[in-house]
N, C-alpha and C positions, 0 to 999 in steps of 0.2 A: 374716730369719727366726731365725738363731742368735740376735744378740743380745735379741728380743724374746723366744726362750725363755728364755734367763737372766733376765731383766726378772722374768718369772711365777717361775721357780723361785728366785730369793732369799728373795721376802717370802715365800713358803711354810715355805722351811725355817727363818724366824727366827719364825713363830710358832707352829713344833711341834718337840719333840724326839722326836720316836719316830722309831723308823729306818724302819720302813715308808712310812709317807707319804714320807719322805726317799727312800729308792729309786723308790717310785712318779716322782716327778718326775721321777731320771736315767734311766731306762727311757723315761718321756714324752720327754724331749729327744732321746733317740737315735733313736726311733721320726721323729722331725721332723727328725732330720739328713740332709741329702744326701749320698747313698752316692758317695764319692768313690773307688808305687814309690817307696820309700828306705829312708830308715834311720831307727830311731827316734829321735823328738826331740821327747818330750811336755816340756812343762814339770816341773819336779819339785824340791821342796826337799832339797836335797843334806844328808847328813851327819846322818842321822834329825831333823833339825830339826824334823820333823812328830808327831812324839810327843809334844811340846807345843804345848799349843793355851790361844788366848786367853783373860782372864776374859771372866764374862757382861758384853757387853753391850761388848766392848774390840772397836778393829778395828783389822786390821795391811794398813797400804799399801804395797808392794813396784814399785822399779823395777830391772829388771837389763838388764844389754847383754854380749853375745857373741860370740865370732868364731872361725874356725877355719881352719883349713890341713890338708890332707891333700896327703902326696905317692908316698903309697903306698897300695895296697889289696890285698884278700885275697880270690884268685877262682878257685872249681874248688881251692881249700885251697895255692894257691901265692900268695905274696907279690908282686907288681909294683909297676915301677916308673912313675909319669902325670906324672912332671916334662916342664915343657914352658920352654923358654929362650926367648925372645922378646926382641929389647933390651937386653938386660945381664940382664934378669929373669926369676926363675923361679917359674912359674905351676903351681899346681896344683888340687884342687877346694874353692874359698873361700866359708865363708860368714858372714853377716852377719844377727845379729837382737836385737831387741829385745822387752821383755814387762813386762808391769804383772801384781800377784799380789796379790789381797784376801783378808783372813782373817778370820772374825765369828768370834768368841763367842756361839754357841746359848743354851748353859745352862752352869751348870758340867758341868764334863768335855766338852761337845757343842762342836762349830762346822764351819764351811763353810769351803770355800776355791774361788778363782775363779783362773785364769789364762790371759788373750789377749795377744796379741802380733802383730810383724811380721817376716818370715824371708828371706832371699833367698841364694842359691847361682850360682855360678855355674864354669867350668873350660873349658878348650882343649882338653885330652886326645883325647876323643872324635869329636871332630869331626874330618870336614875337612879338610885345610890349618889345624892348630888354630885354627879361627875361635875365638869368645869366644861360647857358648851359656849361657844364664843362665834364671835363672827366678824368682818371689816371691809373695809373697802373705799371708794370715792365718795363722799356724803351727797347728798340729794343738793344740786350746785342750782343758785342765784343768780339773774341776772335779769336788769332792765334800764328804761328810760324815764328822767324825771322831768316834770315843767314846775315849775315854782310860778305859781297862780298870782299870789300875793309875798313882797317883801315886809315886813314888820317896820326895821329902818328907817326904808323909804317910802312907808306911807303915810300919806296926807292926814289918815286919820286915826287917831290915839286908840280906837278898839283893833284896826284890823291888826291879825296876823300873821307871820306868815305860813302860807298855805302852798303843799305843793302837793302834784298826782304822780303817781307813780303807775305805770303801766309794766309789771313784772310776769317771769315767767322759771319755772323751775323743769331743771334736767333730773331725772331719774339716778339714783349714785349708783354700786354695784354689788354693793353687801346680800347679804343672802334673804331675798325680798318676804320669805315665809319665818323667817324667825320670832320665837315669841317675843314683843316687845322690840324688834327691831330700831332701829339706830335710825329712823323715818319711814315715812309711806312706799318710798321708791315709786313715785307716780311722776308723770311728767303733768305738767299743771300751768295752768293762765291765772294772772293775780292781778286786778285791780287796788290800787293805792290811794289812801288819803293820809299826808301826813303835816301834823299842826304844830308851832310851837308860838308862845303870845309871854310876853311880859307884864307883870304886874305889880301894884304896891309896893314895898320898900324895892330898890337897888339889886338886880340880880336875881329877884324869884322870879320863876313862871310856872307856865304850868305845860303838857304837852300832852297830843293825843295820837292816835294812830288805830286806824280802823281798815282790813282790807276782806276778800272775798277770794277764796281760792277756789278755782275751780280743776280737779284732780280727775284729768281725762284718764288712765288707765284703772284709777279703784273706784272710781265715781262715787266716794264719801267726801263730796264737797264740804267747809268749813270757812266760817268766822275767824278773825283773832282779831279783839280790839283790847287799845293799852289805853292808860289813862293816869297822870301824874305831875308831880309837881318836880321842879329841878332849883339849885341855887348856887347861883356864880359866885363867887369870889376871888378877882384878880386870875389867874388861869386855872382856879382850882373850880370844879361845879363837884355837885354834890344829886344826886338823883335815889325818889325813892316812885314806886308804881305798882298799879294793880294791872293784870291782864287777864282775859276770857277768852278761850278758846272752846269749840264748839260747833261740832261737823251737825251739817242738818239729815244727814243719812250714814249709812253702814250699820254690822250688826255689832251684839254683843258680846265681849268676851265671857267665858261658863267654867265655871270651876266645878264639874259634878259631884265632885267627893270633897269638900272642904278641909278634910284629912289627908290628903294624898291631890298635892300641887301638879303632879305629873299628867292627872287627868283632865289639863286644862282645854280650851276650844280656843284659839286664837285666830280668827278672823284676819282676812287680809285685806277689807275694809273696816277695820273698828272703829263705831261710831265713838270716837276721843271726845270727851270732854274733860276740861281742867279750868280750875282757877289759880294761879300764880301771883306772888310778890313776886317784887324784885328790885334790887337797892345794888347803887351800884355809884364812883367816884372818879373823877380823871380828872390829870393837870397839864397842861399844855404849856410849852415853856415858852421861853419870851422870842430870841435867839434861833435860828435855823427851826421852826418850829415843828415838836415831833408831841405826840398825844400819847401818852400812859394812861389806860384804864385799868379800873377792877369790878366784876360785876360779881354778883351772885343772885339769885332766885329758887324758891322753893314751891312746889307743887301742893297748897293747903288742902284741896276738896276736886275731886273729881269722879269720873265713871269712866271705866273702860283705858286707864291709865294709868302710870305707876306715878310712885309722891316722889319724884327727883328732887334732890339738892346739888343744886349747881354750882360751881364756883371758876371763873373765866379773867384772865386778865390780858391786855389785847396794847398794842403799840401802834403807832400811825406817823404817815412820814409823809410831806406834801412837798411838791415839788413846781418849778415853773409856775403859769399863769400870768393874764395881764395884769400891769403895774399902771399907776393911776393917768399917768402922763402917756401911757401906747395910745391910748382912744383919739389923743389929739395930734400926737406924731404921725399917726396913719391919717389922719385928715387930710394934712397938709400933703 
């Protein structure tokens, strides 16, 4: 059912730019989503990379891979500790995903973006006799339309930047939606976008922002995420370091009642998540048939109702087609 709604909603939005129609379809697709506990983990281009968007008619193919370790969390606003020894080795709540990310060029300034994947987590902690409880499935899947407000470039004036809006929308994944700590919210959700990036002082710095508004129609623990950071080019090499906030204005908390015995936890299937995150991350884009190597990582410093993830992600990108400088005036004639 999902993927045959994306089927209908691509070719739609590649032969209209108007943003109504474009909403009409992510409304459609959530109305068709199956209403499906964790933590958030939509897909999302890191480092406002999303404030550029492709030429008409260019498409960018995106594959990334993921992984994480958490050995600590933040519950009832106190820090604990879920390390678990087993073997020589120590276990904590791990997880493992993968995602594929498609980018169209609409129109100039317009385009779409798609991203599905596959997720899986798994930890001892909680259980048992630390048995090994796990779980997997489609991750909680990305998709929207972007206008690019302002180009940088091409504007007349040395402050403006460019600016674009993103009208997003997220699919429910399939994972097991009550597990502690889960692999996402598993909520189908409306996302408004603002994404910034602006050049400054020497040759290649800037800086960049990113601020959106999820609203999560099946858990109704709506949230915040805004980023904020500086990046620095060098010939096809950049360089990016950032802070980000994340921050539901509602749901409840998670309660460890025995702080000896993890088994007795409460895990909510709205938890009010907060976190605060680094995140530093590198990629080179070559000269030639041009394809994008990344490497990110981000770690979890301070939060409530959340585990301290450390993340580590390296992602490839491959652009294909789009108009060339001379189409605009061959189509004239």
């Amino acid at each position: 059912m999902k993927l045959r709604a994306a089927s209908i909603l691509i070719p739609k939005l590649r032969n209209s730019v108007a943003l109504w129609p474009c909403l009409q379809c992510l409304l459609l697709a959530l109305v068709l989503a199956l209403s499906a506990s964790g933590s958030e983990n939509v897909p999302h281009q890191p480092y406002g990379e999303w404030a550029n968007v492709p030429k008409q008619g260019e498409s960018l193919h995106g594959l990334r891979y993921d992984q994480s370790s958490s050995y600590h969390i933040w519950a009832s606003g106190k820090k604990r500790d879920v390390t678990v020894t087993s073997g020589g080795e120590y276990y904590g709540i791990d997880m493992n995903q993968g995602y594929v990310t498609f980018q169209y060029g609409l129109a100039e300034r317009w385009a779409a973006d798609l991203s599905i994947g596959y997720t899986s987590e798994g930890w001892r902690s909680f259980s048992p006799n630390n048995s090994i409880e796990s779980t997997g499935g489609l991750m909680d899947s990305a998709f929207g339309v972007r206008y690019q407000m302002f180009n940088e470039p091409n504007a007349e004036s040395p402050w403006t930047p460019t600016l674009t809006f993103r009208a997003g929308a997220v699919m429910p994944g399939t994972y097991h939606q009550h597990f502690i700590f889960a692999p996402g919210n598993r909520s189908a959700a409306i996302e408004p976008e603002l994404i910034a990036r602006k050049h400054f002082g020497w040759p290649g710095l800037g800086a960049y922002g990113d601020v959106l508004y999820r609203w999560n129609m099946t858990t109704a623990n709506d949230m915040y995420i805004a980023s904020v950071g500086l990046f620095q080019q060098i010939k096809g090499w950049e360089f990016d370091v950032g802070y980000q906030r994340l921050q539901c204005t509602s749901g409840k908390d998670v309660v460890v009642p025995d702080p000896l015995d993890l088994t007795t936890i409460i895990y909510p299937r709205d938890p009010r998540e907060i976190r605060d995150v680094v995140q530093v991350g590198f990629s080179y884009t070559t000269v030639k048939c041009p394809i994008k190597y990344g490497f990110n990582t981000s770690i979890v410093v301070d939060g409530n109702n959340t585990d301290a993830k450390f993340w580590l992600g390296a992602t490839v990108e491959f652009r294909f087609g789009g108009k060339k400088v001379g189409d605009a005036a061959s189509t004239a004639k």
